[in-house]
Backbone atoms as SQL, in Angstrom:
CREATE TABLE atoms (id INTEGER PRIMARY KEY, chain TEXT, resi INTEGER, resn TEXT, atom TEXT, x REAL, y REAL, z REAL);
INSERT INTO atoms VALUES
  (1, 'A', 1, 'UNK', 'N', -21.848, 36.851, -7.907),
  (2, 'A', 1, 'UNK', 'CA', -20.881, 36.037, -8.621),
  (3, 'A', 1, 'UNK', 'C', -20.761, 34.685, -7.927),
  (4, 'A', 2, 'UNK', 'N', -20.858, 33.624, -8.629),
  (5, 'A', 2, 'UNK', 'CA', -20.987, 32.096, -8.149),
  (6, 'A', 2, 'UNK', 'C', -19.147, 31.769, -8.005),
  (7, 'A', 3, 'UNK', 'N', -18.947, 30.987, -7.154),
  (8, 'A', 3, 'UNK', 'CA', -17.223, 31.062, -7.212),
  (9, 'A', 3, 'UNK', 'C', -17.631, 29.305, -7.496),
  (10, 'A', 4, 'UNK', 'N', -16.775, 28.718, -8.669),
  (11, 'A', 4, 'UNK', 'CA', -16.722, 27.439, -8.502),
  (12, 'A', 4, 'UNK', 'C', -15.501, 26.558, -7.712),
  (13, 'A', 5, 'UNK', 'N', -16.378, 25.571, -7.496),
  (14, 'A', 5, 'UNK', 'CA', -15.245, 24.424, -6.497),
  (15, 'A', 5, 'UNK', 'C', -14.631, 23.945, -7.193),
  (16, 'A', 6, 'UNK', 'N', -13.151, 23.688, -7.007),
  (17, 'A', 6, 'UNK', 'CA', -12.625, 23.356, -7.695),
  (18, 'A', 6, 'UNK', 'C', -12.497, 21.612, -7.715),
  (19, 'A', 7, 'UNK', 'N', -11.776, 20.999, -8.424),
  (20, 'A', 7, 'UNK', 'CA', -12.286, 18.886, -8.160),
  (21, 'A', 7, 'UNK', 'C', -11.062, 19.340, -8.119),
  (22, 'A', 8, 'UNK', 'N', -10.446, 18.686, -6.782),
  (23, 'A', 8, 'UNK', 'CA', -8.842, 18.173, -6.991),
  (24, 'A', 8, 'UNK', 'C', -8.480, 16.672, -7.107),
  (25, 'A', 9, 'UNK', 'N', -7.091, 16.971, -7.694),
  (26, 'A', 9, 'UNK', 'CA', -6.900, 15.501, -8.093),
  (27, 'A', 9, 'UNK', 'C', -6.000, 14.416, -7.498),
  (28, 'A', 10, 'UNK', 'N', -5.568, 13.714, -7.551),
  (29, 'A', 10, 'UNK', 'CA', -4.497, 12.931, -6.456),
  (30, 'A', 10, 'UNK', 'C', -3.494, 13.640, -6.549),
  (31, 'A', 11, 'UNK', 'N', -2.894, 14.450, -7.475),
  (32, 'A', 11, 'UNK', 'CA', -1.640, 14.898, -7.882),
  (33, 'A', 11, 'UNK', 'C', -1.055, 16.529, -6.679),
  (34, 'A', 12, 'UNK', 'N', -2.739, 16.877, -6.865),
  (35, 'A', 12, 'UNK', 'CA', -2.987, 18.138, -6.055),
  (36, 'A', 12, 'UNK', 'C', -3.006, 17.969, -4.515),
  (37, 'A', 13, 'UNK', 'N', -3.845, 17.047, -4.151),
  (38, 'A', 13, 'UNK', 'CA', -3.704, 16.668, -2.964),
  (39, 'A', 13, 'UNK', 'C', -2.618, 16.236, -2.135),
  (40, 'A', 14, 'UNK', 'N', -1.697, 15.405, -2.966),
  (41, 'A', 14, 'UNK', 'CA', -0.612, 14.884, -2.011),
  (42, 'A', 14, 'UNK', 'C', 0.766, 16.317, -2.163),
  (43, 'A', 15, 'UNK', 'N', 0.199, 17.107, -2.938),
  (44, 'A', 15, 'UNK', 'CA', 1.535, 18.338, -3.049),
  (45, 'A', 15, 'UNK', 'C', 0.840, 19.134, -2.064),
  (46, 'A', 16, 'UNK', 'N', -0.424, 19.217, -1.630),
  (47, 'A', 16, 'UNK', 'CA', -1.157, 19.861, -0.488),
  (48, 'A', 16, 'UNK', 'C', -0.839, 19.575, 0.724),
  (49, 'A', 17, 'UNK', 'N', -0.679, 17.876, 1.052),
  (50, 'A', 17, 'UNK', 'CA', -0.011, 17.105, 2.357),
  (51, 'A', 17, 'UNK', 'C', 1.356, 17.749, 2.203),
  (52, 'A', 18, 'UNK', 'N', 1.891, 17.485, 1.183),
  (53, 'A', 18, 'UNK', 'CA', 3.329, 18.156, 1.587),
  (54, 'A', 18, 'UNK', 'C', 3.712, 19.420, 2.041),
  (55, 'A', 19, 'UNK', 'N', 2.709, 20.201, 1.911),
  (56, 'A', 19, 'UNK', 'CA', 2.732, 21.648, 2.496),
  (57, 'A', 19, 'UNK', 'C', 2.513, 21.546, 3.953),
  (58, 'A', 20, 'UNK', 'N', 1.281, 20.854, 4.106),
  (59, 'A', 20, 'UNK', 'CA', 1.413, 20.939, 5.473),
  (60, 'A', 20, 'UNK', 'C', 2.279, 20.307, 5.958),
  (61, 'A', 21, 'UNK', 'N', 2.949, 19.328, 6.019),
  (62, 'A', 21, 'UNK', 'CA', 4.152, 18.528, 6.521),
  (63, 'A', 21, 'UNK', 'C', 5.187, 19.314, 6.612),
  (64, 'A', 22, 'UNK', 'N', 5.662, 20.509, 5.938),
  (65, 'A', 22, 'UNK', 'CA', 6.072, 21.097, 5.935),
  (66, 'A', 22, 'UNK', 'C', 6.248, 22.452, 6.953),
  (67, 'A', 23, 'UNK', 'N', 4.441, 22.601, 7.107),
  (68, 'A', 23, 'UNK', 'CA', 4.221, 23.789, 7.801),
  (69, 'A', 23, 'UNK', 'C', 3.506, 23.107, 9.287),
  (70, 'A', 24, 'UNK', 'N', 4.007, 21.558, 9.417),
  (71, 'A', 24, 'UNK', 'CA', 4.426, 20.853, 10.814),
  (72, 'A', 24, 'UNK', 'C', 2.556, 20.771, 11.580),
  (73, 'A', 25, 'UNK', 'N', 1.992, 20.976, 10.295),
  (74, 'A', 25, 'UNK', 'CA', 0.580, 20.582, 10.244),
  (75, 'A', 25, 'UNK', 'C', -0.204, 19.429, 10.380),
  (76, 'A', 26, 'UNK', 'N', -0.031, 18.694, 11.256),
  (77, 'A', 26, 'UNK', 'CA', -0.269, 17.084, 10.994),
  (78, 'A', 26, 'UNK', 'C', -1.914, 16.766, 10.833),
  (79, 'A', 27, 'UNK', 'N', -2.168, 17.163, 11.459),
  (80, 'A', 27, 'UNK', 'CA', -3.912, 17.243, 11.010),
  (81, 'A', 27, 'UNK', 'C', -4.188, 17.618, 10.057),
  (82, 'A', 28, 'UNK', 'N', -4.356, 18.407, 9.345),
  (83, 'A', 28, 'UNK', 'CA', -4.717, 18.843, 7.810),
  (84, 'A', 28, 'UNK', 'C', -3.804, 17.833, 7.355),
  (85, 'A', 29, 'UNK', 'N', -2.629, 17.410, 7.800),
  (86, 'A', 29, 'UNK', 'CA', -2.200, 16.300, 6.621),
  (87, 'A', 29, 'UNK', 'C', -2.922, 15.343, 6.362),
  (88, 'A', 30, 'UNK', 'N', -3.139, 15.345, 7.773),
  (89, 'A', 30, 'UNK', 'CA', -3.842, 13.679, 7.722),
  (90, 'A', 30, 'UNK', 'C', -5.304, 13.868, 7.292),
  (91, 'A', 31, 'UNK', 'N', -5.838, 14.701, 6.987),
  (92, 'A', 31, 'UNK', 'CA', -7.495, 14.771, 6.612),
  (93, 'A', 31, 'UNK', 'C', -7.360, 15.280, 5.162),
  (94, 'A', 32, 'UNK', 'N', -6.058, 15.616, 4.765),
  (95, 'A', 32, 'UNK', 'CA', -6.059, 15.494, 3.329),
  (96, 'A', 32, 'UNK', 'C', -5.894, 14.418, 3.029),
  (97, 'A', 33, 'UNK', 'N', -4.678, 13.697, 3.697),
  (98, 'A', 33, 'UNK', 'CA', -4.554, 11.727, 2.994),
  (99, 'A', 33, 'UNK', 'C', -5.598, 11.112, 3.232),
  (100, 'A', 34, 'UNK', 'N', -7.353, 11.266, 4.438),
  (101, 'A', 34, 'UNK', 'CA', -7.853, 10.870, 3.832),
  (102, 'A', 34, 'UNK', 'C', -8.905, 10.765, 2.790),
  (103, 'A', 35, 'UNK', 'N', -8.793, 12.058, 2.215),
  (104, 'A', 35, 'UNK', 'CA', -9.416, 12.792, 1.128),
  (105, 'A', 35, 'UNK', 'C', -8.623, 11.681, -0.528),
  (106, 'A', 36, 'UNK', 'N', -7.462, 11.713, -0.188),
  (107, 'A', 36, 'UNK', 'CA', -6.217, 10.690, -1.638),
  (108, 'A', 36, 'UNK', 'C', -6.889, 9.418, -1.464),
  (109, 'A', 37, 'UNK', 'N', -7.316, 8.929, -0.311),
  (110, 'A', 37, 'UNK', 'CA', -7.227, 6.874, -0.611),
  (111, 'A', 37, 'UNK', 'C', -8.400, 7.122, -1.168),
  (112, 'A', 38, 'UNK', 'N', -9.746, 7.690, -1.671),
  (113, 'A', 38, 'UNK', 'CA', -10.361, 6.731, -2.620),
  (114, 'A', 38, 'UNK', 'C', -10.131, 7.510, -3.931),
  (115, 'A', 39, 'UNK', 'N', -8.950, 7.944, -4.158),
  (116, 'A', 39, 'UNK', 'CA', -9.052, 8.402, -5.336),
  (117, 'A', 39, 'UNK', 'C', -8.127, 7.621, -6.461),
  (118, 'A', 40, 'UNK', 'N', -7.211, 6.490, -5.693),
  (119, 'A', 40, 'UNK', 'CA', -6.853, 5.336, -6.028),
  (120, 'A', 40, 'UNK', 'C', -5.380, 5.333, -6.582),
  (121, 'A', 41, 'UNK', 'N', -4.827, 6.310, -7.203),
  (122, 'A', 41, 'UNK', 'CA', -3.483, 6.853, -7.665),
  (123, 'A', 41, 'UNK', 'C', -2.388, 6.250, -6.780),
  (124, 'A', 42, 'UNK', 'N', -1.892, 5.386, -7.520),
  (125, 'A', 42, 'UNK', 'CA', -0.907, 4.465, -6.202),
  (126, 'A', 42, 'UNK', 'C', 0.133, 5.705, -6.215),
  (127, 'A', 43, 'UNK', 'N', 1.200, 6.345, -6.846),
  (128, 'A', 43, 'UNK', 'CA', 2.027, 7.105, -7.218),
  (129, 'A', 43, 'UNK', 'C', 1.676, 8.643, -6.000),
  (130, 'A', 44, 'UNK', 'N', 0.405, 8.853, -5.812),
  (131, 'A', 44, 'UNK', 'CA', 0.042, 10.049, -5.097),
  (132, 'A', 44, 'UNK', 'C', -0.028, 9.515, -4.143),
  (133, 'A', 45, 'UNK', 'N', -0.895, 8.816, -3.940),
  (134, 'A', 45, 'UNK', 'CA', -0.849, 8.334, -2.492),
  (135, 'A', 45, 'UNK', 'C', 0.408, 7.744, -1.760),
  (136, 'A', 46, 'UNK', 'N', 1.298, 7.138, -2.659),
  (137, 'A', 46, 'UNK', 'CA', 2.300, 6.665, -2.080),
  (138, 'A', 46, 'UNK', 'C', 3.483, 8.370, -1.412),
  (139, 'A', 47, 'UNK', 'N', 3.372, 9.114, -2.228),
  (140, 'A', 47, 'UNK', 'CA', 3.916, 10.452, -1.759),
  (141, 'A', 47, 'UNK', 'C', 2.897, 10.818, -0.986),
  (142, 'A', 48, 'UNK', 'N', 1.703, 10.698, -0.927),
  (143, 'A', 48, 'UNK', 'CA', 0.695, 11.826, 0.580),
  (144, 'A', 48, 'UNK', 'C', 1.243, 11.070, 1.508),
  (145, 'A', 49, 'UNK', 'N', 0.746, 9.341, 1.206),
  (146, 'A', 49, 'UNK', 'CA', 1.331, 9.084, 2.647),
  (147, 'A', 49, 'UNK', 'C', 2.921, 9.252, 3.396),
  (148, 'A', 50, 'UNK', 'N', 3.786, 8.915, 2.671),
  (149, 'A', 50, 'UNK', 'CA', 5.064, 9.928, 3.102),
  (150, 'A', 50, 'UNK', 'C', 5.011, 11.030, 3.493),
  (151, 'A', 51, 'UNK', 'N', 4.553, 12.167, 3.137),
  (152, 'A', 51, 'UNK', 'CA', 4.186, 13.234, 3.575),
  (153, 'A', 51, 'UNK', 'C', 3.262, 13.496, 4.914),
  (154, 'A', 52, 'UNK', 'N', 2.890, 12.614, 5.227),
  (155, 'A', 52, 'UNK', 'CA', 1.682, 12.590, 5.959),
  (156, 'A', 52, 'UNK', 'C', 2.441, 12.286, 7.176),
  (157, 'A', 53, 'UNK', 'N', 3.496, 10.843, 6.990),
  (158, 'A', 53, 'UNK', 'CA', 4.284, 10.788, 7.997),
  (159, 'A', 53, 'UNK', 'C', 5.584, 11.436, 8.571),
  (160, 'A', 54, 'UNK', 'N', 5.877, 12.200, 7.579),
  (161, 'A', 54, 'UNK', 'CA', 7.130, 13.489, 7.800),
  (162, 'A', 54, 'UNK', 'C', 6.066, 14.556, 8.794),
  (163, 'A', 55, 'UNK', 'N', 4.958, 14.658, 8.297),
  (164, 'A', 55, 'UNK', 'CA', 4.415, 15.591, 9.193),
  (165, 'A', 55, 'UNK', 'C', 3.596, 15.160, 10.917),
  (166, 'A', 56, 'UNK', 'N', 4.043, 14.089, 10.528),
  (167, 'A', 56, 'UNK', 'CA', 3.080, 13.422, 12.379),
  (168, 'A', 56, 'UNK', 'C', 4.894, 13.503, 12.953),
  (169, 'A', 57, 'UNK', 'N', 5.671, 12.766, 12.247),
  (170, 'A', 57, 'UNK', 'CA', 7.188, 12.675, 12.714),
  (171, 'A', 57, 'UNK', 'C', 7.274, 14.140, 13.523),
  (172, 'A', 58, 'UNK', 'N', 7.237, 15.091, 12.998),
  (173, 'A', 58, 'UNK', 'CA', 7.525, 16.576, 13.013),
  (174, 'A', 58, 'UNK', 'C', 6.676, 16.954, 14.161),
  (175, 'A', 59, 'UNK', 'N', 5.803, 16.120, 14.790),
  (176, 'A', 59, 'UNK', 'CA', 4.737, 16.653, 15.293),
  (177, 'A', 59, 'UNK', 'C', 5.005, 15.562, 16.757),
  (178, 'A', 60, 'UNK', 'N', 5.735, 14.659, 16.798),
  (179, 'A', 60, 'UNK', 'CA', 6.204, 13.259, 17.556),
  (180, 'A', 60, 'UNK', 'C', 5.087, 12.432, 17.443),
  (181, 'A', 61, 'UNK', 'N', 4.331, 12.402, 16.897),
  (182, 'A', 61, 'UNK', 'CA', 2.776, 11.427, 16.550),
  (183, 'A', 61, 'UNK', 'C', 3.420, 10.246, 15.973),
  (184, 'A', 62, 'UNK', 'N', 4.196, 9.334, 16.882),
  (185, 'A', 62, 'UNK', 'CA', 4.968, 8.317, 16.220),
  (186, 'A', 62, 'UNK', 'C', 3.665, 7.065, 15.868),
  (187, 'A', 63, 'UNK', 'N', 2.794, 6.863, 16.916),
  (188, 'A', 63, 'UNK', 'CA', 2.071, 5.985, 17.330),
  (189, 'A', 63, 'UNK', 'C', 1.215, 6.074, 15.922),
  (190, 'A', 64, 'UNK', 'N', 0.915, 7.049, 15.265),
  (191, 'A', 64, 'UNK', 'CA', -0.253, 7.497, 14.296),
  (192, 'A', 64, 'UNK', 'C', 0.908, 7.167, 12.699),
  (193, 'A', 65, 'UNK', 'N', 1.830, 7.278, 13.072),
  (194, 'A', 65, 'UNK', 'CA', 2.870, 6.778, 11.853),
  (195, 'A', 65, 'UNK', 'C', 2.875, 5.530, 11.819),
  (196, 'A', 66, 'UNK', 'N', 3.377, 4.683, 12.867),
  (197, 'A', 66, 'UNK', 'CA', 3.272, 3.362, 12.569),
  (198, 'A', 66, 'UNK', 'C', 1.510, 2.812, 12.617),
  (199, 'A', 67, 'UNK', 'N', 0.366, 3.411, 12.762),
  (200, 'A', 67, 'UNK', 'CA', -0.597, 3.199, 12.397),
  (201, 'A', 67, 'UNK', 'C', -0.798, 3.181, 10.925),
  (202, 'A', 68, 'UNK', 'N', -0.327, 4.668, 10.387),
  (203, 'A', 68, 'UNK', 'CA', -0.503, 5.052, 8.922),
  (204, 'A', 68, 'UNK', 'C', 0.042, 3.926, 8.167),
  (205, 'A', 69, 'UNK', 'N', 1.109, 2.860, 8.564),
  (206, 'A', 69, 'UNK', 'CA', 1.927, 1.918, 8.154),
  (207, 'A', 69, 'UNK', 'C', 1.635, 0.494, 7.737),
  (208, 'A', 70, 'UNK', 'N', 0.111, 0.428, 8.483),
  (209, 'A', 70, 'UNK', 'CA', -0.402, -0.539, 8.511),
  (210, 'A', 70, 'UNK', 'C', -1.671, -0.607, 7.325),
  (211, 'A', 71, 'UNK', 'N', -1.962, 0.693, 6.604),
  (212, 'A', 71, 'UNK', 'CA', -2.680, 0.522, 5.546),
  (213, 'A', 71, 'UNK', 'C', -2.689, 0.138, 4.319),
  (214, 'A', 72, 'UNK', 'N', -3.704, -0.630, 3.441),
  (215, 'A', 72, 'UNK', 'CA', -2.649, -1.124, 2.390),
  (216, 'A', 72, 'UNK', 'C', -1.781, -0.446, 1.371),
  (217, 'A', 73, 'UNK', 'N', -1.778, 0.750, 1.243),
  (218, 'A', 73, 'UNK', 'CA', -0.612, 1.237, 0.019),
  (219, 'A', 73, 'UNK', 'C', 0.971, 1.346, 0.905),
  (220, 'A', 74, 'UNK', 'N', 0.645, 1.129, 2.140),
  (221, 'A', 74, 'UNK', 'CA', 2.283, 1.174, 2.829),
  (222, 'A', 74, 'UNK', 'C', 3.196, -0.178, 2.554),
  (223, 'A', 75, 'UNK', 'N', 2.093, -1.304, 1.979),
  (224, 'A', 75, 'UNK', 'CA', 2.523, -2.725, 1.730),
  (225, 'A', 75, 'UNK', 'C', 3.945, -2.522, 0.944),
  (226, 'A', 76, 'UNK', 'N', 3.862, -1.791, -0.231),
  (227, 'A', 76, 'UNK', 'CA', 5.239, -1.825, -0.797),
  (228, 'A', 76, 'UNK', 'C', 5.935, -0.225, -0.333),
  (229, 'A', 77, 'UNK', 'N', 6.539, -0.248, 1.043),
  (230, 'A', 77, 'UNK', 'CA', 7.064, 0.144, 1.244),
  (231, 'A', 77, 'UNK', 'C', 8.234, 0.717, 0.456),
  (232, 'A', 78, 'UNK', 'N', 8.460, 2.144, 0.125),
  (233, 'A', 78, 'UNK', 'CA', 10.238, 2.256, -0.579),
  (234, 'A', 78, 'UNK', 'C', 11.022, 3.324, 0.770),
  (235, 'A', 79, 'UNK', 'N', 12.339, 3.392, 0.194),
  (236, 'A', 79, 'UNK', 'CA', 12.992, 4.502, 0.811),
  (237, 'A', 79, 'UNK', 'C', 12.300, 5.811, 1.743),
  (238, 'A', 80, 'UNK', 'N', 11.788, 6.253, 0.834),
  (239, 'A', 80, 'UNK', 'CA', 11.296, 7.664, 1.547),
  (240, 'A', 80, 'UNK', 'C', 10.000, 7.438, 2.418),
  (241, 'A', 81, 'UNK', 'N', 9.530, 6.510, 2.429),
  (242, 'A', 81, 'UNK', 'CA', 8.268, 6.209, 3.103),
  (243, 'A', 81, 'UNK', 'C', 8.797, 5.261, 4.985),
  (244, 'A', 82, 'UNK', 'N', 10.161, 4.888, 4.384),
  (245, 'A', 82, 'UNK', 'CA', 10.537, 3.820, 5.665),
  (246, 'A', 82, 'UNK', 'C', 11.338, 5.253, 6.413),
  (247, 'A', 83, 'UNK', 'N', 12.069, 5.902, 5.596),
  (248, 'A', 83, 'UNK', 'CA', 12.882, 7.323, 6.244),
  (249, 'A', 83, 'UNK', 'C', 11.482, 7.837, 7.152),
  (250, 'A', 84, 'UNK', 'N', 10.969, 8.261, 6.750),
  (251, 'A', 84, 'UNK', 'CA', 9.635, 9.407, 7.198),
  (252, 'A', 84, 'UNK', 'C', 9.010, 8.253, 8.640),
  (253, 'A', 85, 'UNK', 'N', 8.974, 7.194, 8.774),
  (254, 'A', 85, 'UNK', 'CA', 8.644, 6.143, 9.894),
  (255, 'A', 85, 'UNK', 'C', 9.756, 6.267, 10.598),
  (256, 'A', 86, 'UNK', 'N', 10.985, 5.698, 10.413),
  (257, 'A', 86, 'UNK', 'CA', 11.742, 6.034, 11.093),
  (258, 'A', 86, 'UNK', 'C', 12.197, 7.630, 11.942),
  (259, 'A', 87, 'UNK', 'N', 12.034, 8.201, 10.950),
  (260, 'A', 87, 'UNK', 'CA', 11.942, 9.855, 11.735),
  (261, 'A', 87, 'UNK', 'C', 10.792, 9.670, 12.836),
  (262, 'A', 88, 'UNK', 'N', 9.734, 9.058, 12.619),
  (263, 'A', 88, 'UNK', 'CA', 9.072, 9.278, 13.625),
  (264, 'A', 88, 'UNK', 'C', 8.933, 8.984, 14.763),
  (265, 'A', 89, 'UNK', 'N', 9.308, 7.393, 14.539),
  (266, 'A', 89, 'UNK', 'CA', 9.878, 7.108, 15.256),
  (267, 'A', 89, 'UNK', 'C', 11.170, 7.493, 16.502),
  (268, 'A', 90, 'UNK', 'N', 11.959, 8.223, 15.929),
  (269, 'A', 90, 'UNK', 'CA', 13.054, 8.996, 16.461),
  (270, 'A', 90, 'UNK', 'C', 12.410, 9.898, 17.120),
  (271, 'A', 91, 'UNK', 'N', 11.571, 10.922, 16.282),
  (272, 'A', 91, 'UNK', 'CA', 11.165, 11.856, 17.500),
  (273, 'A', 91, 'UNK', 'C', 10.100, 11.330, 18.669),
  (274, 'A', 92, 'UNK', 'N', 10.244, 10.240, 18.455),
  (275, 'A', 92, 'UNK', 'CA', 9.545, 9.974, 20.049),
  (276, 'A', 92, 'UNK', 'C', 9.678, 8.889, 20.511),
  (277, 'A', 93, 'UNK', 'N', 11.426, 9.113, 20.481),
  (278, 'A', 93, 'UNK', 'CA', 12.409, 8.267, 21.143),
  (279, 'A', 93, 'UNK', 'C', 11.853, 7.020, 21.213),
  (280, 'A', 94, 'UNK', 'N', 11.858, 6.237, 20.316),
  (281, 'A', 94, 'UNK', 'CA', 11.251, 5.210, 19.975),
  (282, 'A', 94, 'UNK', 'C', 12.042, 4.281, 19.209),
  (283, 'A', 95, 'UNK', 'N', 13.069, 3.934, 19.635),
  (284, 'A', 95, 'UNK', 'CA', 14.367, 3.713, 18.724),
  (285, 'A', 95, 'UNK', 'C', 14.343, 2.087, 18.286),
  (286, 'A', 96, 'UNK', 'N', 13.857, 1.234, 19.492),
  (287, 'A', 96, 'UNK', 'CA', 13.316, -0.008, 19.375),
  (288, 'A', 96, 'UNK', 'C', 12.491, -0.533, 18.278),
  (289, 'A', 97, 'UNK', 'N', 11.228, 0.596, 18.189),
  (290, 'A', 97, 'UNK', 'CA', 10.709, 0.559, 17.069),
  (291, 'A', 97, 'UNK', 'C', 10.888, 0.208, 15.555),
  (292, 'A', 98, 'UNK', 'N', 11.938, 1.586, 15.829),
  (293, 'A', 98, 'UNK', 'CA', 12.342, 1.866, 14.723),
  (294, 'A', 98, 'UNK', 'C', 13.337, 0.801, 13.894),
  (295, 'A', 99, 'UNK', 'N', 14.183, -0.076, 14.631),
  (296, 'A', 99, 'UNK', 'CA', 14.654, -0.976, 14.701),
  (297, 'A', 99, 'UNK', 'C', 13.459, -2.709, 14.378),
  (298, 'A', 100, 'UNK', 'N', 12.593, -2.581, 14.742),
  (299, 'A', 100, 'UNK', 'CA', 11.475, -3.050, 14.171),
  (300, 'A', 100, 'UNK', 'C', 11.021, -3.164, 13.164),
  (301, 'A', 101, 'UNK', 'N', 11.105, -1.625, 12.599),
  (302, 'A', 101, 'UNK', 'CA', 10.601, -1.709, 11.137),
  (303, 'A', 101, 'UNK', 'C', 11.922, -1.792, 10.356),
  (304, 'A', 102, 'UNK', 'N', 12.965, -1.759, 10.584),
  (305, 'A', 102, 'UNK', 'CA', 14.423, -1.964, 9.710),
  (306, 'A', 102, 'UNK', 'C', 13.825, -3.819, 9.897),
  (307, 'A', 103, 'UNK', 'N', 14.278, -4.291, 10.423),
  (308, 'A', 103, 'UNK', 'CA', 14.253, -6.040, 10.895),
  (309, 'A', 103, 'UNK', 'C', 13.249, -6.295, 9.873),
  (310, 'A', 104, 'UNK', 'N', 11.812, -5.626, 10.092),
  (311, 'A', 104, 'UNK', 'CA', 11.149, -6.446, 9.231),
  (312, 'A', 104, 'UNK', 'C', 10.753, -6.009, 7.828),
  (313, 'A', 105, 'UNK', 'N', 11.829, -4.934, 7.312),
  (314, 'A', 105, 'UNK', 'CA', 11.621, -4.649, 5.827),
  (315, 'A', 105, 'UNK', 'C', 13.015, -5.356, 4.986),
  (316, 'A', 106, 'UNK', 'N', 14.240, -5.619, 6.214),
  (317, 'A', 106, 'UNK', 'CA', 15.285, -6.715, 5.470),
  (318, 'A', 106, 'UNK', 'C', 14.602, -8.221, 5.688),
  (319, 'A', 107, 'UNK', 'N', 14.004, -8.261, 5.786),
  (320, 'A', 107, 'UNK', 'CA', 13.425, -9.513, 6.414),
  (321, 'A', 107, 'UNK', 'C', 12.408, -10.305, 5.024);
């Protein structure tokens, strides 16, 4: 019996990051988000990458959050994407930072 592969889609993938973010998985998050950027879905990707950074946060991988921050779909930053930086910030007491990215998103 042949088992077929399945094609996933941006929609699938970033509800996949959220599992692991969840299950404090930061690696599989992050090798699923980068499985989402060429699949182009601003809407998915904008949730993997949130997800991606709830799960490095969870993990204190602050340094790899404000990396993730610097790619272009983080450009229009919203709410849940600056929360999930800031968490990560926090867990690795990084408060300056975090204060950084407040300054330069009222800014």
């Amino acid at each position: 019996m042949e088992v077929a592969r399945l094609q996933l889609d941006a929609k699938a993938i970033a509800a996949a990051i959220g599992c692991c973010a969840s299950a404090e998985r930061w690696v599989e998050a992050l090798e699923l988000f980068r499985q989402l950027q060429p699949l182009g879905e601003r809407k998915a990707q904008t949730i993997g990458l949130t997800a991606t950074l709830s799960a490095c946060a969870q993990a204190t991988r602050w340094q790899l959050s404000l990396a993730l921050l610097g790619l272009p779909g983080a450009a229009s930053m919203d709410l849940a994407l600056l929360t999930a930086a800031l968490q990560a910030c926090g867990a690795g007491a990084q408060w300056q930072r975090g204060l950084q990215l407040i300054r330069g998103k009222a800014g």
